[in-house]
NUVEX-459283 format. One record per residue (C-alpha): residue in three letters; residue number from 1; x, y, z. Coordinates in steps of 0.2 Angstrom, whole numbers, plus 5000, padded with zeros to 4 digits. Layout:
{"ala", NUM, {X, Y, Z}}
...
***
This chain:
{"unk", 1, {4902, 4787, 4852}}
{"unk", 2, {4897, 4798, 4838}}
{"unk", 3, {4893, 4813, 4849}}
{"unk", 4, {4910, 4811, 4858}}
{"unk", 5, {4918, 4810, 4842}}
{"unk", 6, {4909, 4828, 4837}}
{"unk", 7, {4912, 4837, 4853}}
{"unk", 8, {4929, 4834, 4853}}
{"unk", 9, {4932, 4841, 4834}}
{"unk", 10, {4921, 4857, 4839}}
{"unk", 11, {4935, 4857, 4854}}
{"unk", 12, {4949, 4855, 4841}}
{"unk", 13, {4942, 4868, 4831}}
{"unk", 14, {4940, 4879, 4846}}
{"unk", 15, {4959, 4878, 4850}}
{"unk", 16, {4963, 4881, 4832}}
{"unk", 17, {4954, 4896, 4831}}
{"unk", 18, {4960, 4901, 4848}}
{"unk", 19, {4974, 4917, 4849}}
{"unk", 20, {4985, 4907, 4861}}
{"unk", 21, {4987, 4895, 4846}}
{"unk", 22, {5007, 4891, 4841}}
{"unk", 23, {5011, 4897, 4825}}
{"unk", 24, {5012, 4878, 4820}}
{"unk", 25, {4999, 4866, 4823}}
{"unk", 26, {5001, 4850, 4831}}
{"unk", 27, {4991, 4835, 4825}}
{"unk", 28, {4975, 4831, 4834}}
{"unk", 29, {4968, 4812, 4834}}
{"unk", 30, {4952, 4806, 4842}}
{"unk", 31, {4956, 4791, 4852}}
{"unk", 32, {4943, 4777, 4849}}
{"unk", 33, {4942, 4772, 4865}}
{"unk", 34, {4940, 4791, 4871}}
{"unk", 35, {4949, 4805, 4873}}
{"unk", 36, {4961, 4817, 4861}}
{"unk", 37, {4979, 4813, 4855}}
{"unk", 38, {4988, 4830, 4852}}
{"unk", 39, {5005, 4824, 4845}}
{"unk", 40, {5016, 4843, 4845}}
{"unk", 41, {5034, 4835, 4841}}
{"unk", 42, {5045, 4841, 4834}}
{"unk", 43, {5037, 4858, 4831}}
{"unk", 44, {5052, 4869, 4836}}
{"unk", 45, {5039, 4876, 4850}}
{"unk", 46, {5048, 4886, 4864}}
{"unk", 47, {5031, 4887, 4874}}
{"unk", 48, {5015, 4874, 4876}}
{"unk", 49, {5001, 4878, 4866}}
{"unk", 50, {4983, 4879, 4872}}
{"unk", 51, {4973, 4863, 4872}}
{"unk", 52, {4956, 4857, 4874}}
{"unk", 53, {4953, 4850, 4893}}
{"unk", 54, {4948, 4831, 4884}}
{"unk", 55, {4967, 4826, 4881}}
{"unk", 56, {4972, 4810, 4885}}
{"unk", 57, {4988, 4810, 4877}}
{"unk", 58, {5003, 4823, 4874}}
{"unk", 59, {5017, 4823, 4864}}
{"unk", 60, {5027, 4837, 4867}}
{"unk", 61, {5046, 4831, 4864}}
{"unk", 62, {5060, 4836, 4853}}
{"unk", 63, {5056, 4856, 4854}}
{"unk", 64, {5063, 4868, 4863}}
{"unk", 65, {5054, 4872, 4880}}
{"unk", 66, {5062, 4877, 4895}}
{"unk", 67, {5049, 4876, 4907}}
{"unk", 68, {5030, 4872, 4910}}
{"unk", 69, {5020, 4888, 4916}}
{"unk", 70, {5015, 4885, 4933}}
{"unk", 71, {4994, 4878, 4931}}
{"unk", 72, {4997, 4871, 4913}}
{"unk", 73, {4995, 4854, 4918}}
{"unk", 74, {4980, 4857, 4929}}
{"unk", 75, {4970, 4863, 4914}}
{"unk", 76, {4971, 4842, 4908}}
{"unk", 77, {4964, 4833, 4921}}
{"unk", 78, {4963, 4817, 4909}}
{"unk", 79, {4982, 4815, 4904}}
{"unk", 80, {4985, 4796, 4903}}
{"unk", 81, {5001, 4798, 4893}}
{"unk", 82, {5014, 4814, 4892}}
{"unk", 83, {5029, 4811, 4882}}
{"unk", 84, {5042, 4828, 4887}}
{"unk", 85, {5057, 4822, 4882}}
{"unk", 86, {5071, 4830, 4875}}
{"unk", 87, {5068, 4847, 4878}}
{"unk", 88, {5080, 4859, 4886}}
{"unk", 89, {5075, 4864, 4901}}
{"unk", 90, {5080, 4874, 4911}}
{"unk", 91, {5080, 4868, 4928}}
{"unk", 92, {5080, 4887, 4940}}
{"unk", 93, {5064, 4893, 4950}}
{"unk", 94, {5051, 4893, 4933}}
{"unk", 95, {5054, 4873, 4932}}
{"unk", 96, {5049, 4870, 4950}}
{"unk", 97, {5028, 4869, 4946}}
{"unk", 98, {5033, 4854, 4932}}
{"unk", 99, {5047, 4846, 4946}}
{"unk", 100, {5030, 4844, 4958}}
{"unk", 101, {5019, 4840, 4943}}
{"unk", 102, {5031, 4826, 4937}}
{"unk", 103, {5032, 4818, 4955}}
{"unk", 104, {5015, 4816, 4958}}
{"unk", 105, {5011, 4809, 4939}}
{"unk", 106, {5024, 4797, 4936}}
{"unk", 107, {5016, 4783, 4930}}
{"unk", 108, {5008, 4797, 4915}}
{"unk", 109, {5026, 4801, 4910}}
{"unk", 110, {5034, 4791, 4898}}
{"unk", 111, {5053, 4795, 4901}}
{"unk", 112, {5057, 4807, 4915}}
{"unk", 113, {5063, 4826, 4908}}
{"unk", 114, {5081, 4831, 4910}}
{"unk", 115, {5089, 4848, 4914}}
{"unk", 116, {5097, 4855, 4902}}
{"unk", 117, {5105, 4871, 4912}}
{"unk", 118, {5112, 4878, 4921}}
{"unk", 119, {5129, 4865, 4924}}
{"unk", 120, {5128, 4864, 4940}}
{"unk", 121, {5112, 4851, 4937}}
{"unk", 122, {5114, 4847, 4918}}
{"unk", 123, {5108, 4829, 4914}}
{"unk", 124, {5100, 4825, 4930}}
{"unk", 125, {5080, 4820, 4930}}
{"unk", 126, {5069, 4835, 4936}}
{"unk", 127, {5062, 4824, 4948}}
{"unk", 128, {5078, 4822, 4958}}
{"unk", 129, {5078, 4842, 4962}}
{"unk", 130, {5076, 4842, 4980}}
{"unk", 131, {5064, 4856, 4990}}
{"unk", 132, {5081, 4864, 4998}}
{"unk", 133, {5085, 4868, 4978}}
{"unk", 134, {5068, 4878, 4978}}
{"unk", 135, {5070, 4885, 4995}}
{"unk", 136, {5071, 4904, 4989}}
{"unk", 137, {5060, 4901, 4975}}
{"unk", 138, {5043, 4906, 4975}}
{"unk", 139, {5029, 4903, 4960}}
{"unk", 140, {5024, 4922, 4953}}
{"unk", 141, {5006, 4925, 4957}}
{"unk", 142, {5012, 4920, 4977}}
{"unk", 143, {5028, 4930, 4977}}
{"unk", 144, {5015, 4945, 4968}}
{"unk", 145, {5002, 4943, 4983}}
{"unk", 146, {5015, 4942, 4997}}
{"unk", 147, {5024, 4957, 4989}}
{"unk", 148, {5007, 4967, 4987}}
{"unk", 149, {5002, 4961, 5006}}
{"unk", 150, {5017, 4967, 5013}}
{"unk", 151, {5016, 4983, 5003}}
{"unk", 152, {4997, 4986, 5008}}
{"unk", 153, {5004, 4980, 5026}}
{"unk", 154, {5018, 4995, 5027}}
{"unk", 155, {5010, 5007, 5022}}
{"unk", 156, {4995, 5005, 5035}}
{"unk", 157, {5011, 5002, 5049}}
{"unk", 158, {5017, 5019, 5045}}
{"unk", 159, {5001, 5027, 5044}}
{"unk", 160, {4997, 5023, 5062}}
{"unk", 161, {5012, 5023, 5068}}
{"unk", 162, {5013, 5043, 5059}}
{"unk", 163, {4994, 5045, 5068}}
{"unk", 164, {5000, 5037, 5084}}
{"unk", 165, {5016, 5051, 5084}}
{"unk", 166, {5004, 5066, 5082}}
{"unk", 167, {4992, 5061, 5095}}
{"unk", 168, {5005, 5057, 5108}}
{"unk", 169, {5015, 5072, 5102}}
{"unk", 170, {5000, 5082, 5107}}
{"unk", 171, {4993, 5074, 5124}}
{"unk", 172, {5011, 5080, 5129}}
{"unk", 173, {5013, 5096, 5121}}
{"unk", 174, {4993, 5098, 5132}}
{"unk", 175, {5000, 5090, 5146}}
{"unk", 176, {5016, 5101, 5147}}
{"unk", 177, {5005, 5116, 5144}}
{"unk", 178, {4994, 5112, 5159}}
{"unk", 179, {5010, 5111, 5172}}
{"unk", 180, {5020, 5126, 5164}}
{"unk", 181, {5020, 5142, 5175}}
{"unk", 182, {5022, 5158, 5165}}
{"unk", 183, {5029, 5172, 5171}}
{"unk", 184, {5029, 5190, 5168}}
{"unk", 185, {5043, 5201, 5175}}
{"unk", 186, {5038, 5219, 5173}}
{"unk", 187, {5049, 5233, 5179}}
{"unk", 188, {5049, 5246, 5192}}
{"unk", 189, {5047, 5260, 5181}}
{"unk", 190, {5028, 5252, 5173}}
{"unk", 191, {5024, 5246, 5190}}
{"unk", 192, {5017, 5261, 5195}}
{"unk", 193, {5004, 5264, 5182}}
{"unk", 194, {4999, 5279, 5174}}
{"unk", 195, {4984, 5286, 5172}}
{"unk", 196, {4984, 5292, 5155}}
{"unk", 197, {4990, 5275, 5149}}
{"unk", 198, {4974, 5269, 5155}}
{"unk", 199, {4962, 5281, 5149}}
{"unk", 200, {4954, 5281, 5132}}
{"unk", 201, {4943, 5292, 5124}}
{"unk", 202, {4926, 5284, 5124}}
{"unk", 203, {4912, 5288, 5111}}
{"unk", 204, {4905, 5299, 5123}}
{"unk", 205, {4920, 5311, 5124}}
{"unk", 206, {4923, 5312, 5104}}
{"unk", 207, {4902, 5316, 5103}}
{"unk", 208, {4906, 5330, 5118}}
{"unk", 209, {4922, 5335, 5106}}
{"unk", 210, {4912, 5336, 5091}}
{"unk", 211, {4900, 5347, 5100}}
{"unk", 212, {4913, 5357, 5108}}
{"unk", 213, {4919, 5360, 5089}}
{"unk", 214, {4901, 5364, 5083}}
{"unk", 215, {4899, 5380, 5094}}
{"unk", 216, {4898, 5375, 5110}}
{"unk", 217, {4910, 5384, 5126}}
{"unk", 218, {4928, 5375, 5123}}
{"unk", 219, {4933, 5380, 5140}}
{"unk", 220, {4919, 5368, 5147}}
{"unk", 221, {4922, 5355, 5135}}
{"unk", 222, {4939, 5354, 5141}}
{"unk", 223, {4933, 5354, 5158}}
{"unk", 224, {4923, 5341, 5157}}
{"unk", 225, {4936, 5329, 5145}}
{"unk", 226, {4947, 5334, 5159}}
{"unk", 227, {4936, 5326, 5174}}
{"unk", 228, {4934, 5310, 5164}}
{"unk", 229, {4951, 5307, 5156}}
{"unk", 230, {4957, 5309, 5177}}
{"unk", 231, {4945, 5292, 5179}}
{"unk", 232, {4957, 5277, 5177}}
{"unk", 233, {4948, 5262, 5166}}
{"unk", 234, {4958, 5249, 5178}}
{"unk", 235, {4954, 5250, 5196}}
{"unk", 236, {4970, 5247, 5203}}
{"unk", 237, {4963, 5241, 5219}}
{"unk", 238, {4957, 5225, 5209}}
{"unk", 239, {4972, 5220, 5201}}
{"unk", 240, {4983, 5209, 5215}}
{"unk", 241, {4963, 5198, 5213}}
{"unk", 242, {4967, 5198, 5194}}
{"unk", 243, {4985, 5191, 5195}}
{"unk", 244, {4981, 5180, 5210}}
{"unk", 245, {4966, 5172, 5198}}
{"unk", 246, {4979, 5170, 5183}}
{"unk", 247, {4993, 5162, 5196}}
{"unk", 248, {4979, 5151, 5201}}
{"unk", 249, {4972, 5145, 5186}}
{"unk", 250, {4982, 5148, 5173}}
{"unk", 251, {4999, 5147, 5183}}
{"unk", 252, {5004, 5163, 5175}}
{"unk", 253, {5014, 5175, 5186}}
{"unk", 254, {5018, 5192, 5185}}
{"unk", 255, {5033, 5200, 5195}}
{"unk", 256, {5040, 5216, 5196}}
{"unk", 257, {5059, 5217, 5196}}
***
């Protein structure tokens, strides 16, 4: 008994020290029997304070809470008495976690809460707060999860769906390239190809030009610059293979008009 009596006074001195603490104490009572009686009445408090997990008893009326933040209770698992009334509470979606607390742990509660506001369910128990009063209410850490998984959930939607765009933008664009047919009209007047617009002068010529510059005959340069410029680079008799292997495997045409 003495040992009980010793832990729960480290407990209380615990809470007192703790920064949650209410800027005015409650009173704190070891039970003889066992347990802790914290008796907070008539304190002015607008919010509960932190207490030690041995509470058997709770006397929390005549302040001015509003509502229970949703776990408080869990944190006391050996309530045997609550005493919560008056207080104003506000019966909206923050009063819901005591409405569920309150119907499972009636026989704890000494004389069932009333709302306070809003009109429209002043003076009635908390208890008699059906689940179609709650229906678009959530608690905070749900409605912060769902609204972080549907966040997380978008965003991945419209990245694949963006990924899925591209790729299918380009198996098209690949496939419209492969059935495409290109064709080339080229007049009459550059159907007939020129020789000099297929010659070039290849290094060979300029070294034979350089020479020819250096001292060497300029008629026979000329003469010679002559035969090879008259040489076409294209043979023309290969061309209608050319365009028959670009029609074929490129489906790229080239007409004359």
């Amino acid at each position: 008994m003495l040992l009980h009596s010793v832990t729960l006074a480290v407990c209380f001195l615990l809470t007192s020290s703790s920064p949650q603490k209410t800027a005015q104490s409650c009173v704190f009572s070891v039970l003889q029997s066992s347990g802790l009686s914290v008796n907070c009445s008539s304190l002015k408090l607008m919010e509960l304070p932190h207490l030690p997990s041995e509470t058997t008893e709770l006397y929390v009326h005549d302040n001015q809470l509003t509502s229970v933040p949703p776990g408080w209770f869990d944190r006391l698992p050996n309530l045997k008495k609550v005493s919560l009334s008056p207080n104003p509470f506000r019966c909206d979606c923050s009063i819901q976690y005591l409405r569920n607390w309150l119907l499972k742990n009636k026989a704890v509660v000494s004389e069932e809460p009333l709302c306070s506001s809003p009109d429209s369910v002043a003076q009635r128990t908390i208890t008699c707060l059906g689940d179609a009063y709650f229906s678009s209410c959530s608690f905070p850490r749900i409605h912060q999860i769902t609204t972080s998984i549907c966040v997380y959930v978008s965003y991945n939607t419209v990245s694949a769906v963006m990924v899925f765009c591209i790729n299918l933008l380009l198996l098209w664009s690949l496939k419209l390239a492969r059935k495409s047919t290109f064709t080339l009209y080229v007049e009459e007047r550059h159907s007939g190809f020129e020789a000099d617009s297929l010659r070039s002068l290849k290094p060979k010529h300029r070294r034979r030009l350089h020479t020819g510059l250096s001292g060497v005959s300029a008629d026979s340069d000329s003469l010679i610059l002559s035969e090879d410029l008259e040489r076409p680079l294209l043979n023309m008799e290969l061309l209608p293979q050319v365009l028959e292997t670009l029609h074929k495997k490129h489906n790229i045409k080239i007409k004359a008009t």
